[in-house]
Backbone atoms as SQL, in Angstrom:
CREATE TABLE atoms (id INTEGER PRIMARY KEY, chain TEXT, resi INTEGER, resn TEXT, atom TEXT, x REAL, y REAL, z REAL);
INSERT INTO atoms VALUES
  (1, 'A', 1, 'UNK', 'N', 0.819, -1.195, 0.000),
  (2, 'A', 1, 'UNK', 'CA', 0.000, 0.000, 0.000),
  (3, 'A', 1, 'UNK', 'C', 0.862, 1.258, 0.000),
  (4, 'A', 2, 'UNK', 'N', 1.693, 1.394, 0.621),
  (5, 'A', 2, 'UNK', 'CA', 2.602, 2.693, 1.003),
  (6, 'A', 2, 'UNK', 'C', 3.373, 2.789, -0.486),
  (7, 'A', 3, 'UNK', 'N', 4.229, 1.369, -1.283),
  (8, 'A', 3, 'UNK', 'CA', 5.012, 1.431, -2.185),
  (9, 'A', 3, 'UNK', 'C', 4.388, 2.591, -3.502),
  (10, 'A', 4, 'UNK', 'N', 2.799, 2.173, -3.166),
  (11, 'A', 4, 'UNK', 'CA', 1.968, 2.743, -4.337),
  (12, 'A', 4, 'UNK', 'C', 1.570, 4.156, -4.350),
  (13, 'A', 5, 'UNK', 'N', 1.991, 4.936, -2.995),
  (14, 'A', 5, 'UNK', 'CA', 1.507, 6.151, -2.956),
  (15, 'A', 5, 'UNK', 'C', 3.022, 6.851, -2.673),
  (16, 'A', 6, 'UNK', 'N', 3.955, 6.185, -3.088),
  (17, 'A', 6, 'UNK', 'CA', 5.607, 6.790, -2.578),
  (18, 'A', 6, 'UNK', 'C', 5.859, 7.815, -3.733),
  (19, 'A', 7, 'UNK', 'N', 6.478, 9.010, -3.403),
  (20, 'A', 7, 'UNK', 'CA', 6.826, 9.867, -4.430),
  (21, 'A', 7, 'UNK', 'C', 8.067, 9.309, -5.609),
  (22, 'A', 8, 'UNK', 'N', 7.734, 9.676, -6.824),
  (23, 'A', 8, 'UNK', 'CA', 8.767, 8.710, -7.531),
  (24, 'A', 8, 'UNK', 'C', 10.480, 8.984, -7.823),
  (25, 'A', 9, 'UNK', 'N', 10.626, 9.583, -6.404),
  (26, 'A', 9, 'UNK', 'CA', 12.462, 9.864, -6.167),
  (27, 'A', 9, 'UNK', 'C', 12.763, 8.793, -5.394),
  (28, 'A', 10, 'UNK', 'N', 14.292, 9.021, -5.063),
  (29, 'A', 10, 'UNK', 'CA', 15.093, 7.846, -4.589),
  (30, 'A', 10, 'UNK', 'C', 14.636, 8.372, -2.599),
  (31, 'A', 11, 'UNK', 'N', 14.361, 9.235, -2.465),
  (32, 'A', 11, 'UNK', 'CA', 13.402, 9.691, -1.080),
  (33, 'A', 11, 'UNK', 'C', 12.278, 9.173, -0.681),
  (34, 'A', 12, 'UNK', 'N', 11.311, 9.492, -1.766),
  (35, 'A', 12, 'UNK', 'CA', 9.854, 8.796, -1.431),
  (36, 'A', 12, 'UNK', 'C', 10.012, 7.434, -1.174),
  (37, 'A', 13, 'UNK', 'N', 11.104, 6.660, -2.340),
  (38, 'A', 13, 'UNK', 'CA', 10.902, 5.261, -2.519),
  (39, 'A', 13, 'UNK', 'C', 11.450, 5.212, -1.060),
  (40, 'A', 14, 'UNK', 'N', 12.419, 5.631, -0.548),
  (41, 'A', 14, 'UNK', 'CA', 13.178, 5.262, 1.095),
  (42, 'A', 14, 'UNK', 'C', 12.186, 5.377, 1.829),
  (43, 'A', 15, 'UNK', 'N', 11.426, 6.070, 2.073),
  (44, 'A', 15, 'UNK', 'CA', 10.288, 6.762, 3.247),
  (45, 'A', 15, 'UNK', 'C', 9.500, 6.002, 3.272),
  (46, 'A', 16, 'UNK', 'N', 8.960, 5.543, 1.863),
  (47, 'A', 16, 'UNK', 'CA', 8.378, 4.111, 1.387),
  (48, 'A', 16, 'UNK', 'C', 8.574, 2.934, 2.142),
  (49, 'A', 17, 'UNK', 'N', 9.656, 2.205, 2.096),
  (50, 'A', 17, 'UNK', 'CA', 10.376, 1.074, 2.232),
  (51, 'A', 17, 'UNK', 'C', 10.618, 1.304, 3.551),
  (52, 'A', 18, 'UNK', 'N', 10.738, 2.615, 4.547),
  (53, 'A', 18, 'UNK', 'CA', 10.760, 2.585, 6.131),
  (54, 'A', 18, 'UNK', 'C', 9.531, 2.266, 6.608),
  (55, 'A', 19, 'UNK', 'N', 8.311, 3.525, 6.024),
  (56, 'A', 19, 'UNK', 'CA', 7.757, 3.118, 6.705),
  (57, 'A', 19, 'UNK', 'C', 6.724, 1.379, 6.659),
  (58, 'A', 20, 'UNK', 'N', 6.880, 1.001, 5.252),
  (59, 'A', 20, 'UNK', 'CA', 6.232, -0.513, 4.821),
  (60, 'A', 20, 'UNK', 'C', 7.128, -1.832, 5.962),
  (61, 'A', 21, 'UNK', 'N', 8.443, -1.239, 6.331),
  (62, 'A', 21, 'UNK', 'CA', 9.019, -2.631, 7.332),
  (63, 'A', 21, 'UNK', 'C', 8.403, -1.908, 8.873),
  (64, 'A', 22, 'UNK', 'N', 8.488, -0.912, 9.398),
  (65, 'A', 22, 'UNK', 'CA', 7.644, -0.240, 10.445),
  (66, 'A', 22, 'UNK', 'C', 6.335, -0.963, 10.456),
  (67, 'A', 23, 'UNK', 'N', 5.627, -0.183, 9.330),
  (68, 'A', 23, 'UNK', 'CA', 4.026, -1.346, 9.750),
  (69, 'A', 23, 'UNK', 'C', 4.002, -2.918, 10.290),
  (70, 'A', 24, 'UNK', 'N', 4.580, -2.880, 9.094),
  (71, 'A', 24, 'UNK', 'CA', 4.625, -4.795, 9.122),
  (72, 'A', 24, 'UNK', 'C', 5.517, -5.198, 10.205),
  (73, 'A', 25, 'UNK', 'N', 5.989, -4.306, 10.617),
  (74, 'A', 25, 'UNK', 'CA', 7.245, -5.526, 11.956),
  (75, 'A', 25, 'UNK', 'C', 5.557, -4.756, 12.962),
  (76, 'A', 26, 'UNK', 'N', 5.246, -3.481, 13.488),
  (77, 'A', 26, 'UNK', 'CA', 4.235, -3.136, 14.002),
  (78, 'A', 26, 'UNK', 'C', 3.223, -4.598, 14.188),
  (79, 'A', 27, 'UNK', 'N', 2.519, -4.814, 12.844),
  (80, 'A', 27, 'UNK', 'CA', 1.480, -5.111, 12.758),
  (81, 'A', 27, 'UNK', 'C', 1.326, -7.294, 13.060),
  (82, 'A', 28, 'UNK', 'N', 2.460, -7.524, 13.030),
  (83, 'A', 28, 'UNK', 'CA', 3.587, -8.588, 13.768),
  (84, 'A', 28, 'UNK', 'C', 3.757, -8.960, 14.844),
  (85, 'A', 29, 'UNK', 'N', 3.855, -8.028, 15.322),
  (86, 'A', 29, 'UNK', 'CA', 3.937, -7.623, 17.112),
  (87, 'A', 29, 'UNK', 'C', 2.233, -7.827, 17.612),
  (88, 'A', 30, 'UNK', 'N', 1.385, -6.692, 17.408),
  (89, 'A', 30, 'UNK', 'CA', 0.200, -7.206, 17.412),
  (90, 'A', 30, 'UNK', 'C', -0.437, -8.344, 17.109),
  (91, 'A', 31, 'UNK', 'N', -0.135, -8.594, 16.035),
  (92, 'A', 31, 'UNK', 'CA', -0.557, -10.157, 15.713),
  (93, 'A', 31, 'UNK', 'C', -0.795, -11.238, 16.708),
  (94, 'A', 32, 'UNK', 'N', 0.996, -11.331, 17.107),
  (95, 'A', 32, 'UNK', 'CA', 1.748, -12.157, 18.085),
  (96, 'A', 32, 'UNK', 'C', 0.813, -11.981, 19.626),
  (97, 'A', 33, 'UNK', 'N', 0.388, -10.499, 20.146),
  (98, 'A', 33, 'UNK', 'CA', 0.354, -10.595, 20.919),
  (99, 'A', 33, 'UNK', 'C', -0.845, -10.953, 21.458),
  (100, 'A', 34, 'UNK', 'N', -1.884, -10.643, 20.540),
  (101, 'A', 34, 'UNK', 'CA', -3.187, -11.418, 20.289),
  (102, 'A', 34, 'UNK', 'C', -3.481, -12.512, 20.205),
  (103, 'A', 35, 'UNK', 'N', -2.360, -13.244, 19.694),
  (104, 'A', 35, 'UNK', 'CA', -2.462, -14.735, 19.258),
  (105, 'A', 35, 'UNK', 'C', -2.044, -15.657, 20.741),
  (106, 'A', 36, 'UNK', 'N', -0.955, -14.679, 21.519),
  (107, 'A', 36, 'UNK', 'CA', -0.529, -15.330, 22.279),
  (108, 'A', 36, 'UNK', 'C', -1.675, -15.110, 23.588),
  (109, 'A', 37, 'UNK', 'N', -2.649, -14.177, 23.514),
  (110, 'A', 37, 'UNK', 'CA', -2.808, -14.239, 24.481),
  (111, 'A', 37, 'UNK', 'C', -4.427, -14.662, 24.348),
  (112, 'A', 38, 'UNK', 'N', -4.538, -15.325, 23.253),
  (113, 'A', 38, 'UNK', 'CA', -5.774, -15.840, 23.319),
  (114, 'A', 38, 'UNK', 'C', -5.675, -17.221, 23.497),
  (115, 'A', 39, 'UNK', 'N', -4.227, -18.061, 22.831),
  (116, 'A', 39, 'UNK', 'CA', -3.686, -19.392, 22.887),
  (117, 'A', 39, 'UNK', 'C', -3.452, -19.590, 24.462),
  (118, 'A', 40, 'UNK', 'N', -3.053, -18.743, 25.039),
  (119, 'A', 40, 'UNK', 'CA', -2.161, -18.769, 26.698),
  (120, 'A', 40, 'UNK', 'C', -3.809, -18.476, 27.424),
  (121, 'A', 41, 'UNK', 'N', -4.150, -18.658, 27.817),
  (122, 'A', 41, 'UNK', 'CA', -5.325, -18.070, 28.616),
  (123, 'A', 41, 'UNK', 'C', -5.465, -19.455, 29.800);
């Protein structure tokens, strides 16, 4: 989603590519912690 709205310099594409591993390690973490704490109960 982010790759597709990145400005088309060697900047946007970086800002891009930070913030797309940010979400996803983010959204990872949540995942995990949901998962674990519905499995662990």
């Amino acid at each position: 989603y982010v790759g597709f709205h990145a400005e088309p310099t060697i900047e946007g594409t970086s800002v891009a590519t930070t913030r797309a591993v940010v979400n996803a390690s983010l959204l990872v973490l949540m995942f995990n912690f949901v998962l674990s704490a519905f499995l662990f109960r």
